[in-house]
N, C-alpha and C positions, 0 to 999 in steps of 0.2 A: 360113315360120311365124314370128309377131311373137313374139322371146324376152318371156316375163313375167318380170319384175324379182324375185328371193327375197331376204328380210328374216333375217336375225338379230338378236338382241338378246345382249351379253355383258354379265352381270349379275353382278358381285362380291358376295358377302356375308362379314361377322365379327361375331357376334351381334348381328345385327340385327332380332330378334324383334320390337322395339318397333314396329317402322313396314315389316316386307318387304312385310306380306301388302295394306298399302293400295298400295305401288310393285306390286304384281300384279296388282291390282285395276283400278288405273288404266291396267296395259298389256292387262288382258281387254276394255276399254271400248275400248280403238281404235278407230277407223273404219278400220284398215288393218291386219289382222293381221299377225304376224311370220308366217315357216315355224317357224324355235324358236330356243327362248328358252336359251343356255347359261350354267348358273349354275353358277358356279364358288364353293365355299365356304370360306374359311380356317380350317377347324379351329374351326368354334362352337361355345360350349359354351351355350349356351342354346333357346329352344327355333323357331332359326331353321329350322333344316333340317324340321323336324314341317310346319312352316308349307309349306315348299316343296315337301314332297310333299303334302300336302291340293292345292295350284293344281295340279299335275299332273296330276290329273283332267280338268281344264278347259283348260290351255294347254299348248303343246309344249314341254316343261321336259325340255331335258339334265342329268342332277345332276351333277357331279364333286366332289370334296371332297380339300383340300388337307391332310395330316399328315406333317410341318407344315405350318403356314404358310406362305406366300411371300411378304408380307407387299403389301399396296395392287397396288404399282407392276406388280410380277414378275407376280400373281393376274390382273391385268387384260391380263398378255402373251399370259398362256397359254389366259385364254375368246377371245380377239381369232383368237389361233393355229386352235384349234379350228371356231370360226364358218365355216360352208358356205355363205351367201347372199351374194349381188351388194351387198348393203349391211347394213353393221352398225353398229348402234347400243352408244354403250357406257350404259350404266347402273347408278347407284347403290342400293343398298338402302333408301335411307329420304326421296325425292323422291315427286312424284306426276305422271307426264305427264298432258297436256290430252288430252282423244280425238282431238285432230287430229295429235296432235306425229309420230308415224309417217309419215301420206299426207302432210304437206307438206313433209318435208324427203326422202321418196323424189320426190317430184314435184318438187321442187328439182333434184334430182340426174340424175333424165330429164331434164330440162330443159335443162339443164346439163354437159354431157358431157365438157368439158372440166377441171371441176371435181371435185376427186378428196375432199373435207374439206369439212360446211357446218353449220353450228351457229346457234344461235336463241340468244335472249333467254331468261333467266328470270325468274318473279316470287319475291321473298322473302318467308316466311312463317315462322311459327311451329313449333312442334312440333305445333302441333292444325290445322294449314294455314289457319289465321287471317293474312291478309295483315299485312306490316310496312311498308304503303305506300312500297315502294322494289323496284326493278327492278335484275337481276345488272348490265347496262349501265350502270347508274347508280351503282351502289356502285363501281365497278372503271373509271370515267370511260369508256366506250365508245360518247360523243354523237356530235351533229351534227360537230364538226369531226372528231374521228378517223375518224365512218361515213365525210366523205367522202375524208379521205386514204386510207382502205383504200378506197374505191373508183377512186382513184388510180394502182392498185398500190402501195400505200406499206404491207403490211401486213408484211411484215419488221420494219418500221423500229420499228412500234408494237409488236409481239410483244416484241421487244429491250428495249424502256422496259417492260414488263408484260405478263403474258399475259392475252390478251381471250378465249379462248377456254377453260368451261368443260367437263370431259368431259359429265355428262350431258345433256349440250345437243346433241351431239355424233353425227354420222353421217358413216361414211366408206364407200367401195368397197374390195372386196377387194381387186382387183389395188393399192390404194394400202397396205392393211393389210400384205400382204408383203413392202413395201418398208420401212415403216416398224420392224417388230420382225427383232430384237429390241430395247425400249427403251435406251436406255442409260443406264445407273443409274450413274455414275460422275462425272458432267456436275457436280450438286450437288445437297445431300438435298432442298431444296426447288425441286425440276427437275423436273414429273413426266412421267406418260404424255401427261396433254393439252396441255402444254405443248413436247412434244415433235411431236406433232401435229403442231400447230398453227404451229411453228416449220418443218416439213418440207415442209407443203405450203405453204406463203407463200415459198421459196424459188423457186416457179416459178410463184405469182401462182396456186395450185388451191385455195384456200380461199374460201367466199362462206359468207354468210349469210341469216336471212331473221331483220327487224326487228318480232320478236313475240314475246313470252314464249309456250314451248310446255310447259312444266317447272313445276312449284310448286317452289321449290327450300328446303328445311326447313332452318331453324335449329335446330340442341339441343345441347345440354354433351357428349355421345358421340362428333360426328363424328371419322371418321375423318380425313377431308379439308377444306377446304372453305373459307369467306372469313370466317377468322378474325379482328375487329378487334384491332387493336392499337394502341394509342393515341403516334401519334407527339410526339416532343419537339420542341416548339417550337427552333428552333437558331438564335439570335443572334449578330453579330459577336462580342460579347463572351466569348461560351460558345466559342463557337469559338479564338477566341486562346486564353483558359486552358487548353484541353482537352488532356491528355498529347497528344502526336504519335502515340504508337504507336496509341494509340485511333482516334485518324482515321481513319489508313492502312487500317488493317484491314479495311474492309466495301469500301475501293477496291479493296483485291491481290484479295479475295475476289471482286469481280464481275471483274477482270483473269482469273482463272483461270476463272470459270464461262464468259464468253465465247472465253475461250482453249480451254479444252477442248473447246465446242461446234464451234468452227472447225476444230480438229484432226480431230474424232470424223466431220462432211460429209467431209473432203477425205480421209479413209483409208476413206469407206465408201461416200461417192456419188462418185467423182472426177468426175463429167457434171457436176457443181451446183459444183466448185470457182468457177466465173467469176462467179458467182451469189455469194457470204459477202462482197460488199466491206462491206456494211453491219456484215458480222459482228467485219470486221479493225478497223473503225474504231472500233468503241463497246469492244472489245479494248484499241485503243491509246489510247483517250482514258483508261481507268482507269488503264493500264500508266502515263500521264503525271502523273493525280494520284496514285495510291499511292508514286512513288518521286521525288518530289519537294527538290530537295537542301535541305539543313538552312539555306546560307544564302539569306535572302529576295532577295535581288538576284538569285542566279542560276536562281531561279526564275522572272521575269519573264516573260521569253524565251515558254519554251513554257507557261506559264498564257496571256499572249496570243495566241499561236499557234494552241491549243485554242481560245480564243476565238473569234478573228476564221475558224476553220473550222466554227463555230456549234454546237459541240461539248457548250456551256455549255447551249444551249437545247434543242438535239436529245433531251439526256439528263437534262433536268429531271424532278428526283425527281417521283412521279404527287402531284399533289394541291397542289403547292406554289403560293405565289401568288407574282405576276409579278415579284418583286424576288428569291427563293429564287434566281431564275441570278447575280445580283452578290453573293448572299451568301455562294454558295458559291464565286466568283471570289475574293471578299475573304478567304477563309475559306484557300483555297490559296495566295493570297501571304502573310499575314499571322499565321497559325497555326504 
């Protein structure tokens, strides 16, 4: 007898009254039902949960309700936990899937068998899902040449420089789900569950995609998560020289230990994947070289060139910078 494939869907909420009931709306419209839908709710005080038993009529809605809190990361361990289907979906409270976004990333995943993690494109939009002519890939640079080094095998490399993969975009398999939780919250605060993912399966090349927004993905002043702009500072040789030293170091030791602990946290919990993190040791030790830098400029040379000439400079070029940012920030560690 041919197994039929079962669908979950793990749906977090935290008063999300403003926007749940159209995220339920748009999963009643699928062209490919879930089996159910488990929503897991952090202690809302508004009038989200009214909402989620009205759709309960209508879709296979498991309620649970968190008091307290467990806040995003932990919420989304424990609907993932509970989830009964061969594939589960995570989803956000205040997005609007397309009716196809369901059948084609389980038709993905049939497809696919090898493939444990595959995630889609999203469109950005507004609060009233009025487009903002700009696509998730494109805000978070995930074109043509990264599409094709992730099709490379090169998706480690690229998760390391930034994470391309957003959760609600996001469908995994069970047997990958059990492997993956419990998340590890320890890593760093802005480390989360989908980037944990998404870093887990690119460890053994089980992550694919399909190059289509499936998602309306909603901008508003409330989220909880999500691609918050932040307006970077231009950073000039000059700025650089004056800048206190301690200041520099700082966001180097700080990605030094987020890749450190990441390294540590595989090799005491997958040991199978230890042979698999060289990418993880080296973008570790490229920080470990600029954060601890010796105070005199001479005897810095050495290993700023060293770094260099192991392409270390370009591998880990901040996202967004333009082509001269790798001798800025070369000029920046000798000369600062």
């Amino acid at each position: 007898m041919t197994h039929i494939s079962t669908i979950s869907i793990a749906l977090c909420t935290h008063n999300g009254g403003k926007f749940i009931g159209e995220q339920l709306r748009s999963i009643q419209e699928q062209s490919l039902k879930p089996n159910e839908i488990i929503v897991c709710d952090d202690n809302s005080s508004d009038e989200t949960v009214e909402i989620i038993k009205q759709f309960s009529e209508v879709l296979p809605i498991k309620f649970y309700q968190n008091i307290p809190a467990l806040g995003t990361v932990k919420n989304f361990e424990y609907a993932i936990s509970i989830c009964k289907g061969d594939f589960i979906f995570l989803c956000d409270q205040d997005d609007y899937w397309l009716p196809n976004k369901i059948e084609k990333l389980v038709n993905y995943l049939e497809t696919h068998p090898t493939q444990d993690v595959v995630f889609s494109n999203a469109a950005i939009v507004d609060e009233n899902l009025q487009s903002l002519n700009l696509t998730m890939w494109e805000k978070i640079r995930f074109e043509d040449e990264e599409i094709s080094l992730w099709e490379k095998g090169k998706a480690l490399e690229l998760l390391l420089i930034s994470n391309r993969v957003t959760g609600c975009t996001v469908a995994i398999r069970k047997s990958f789900a059990k492997k993956a939780i419990p998340f590890p919250t320890h890593i760093h605060p802005d480390f989360i569950h989908d980037g944990w993912i998404a870093l887990l399966a690119s460890l053994t090349n089980q992550i694919g995609f399909i190059n289509e927004p499936l998602v309306l993905y909603r901008q508003h002043d409330n989220q909880q998560v999500g691609i918050v702009e932040k307006e970077r500072e231009k950073v000039h040789v000059s700025s650089r020289i004056s800048r206190p030293r301690q200041e520099k170091l700082k966001p180097f030791l700080e990605k030094e230990l987020l890749y450190t602990n990441l390294l540590n946290h595989v090799h005491q919990n997958y040991p199978e994947l230890k042979n698999r993190t060289k990418a993880l040791q080296t973008i570790a030790e490229h920080y470990q070289v600029r954060g601890n830098l010796e105070e005199n400029r001479w005897k810095r040379l050495f290993p700023i060139l060293r770094n260099f000439y192991r392409g270390n400079y370009h591998r880990y070029q901040h996202l967004g910078s333009d082509w001269y940012g790798v001798y800025l920030a070369l000029l920046g560690d000798l000369f600062e």
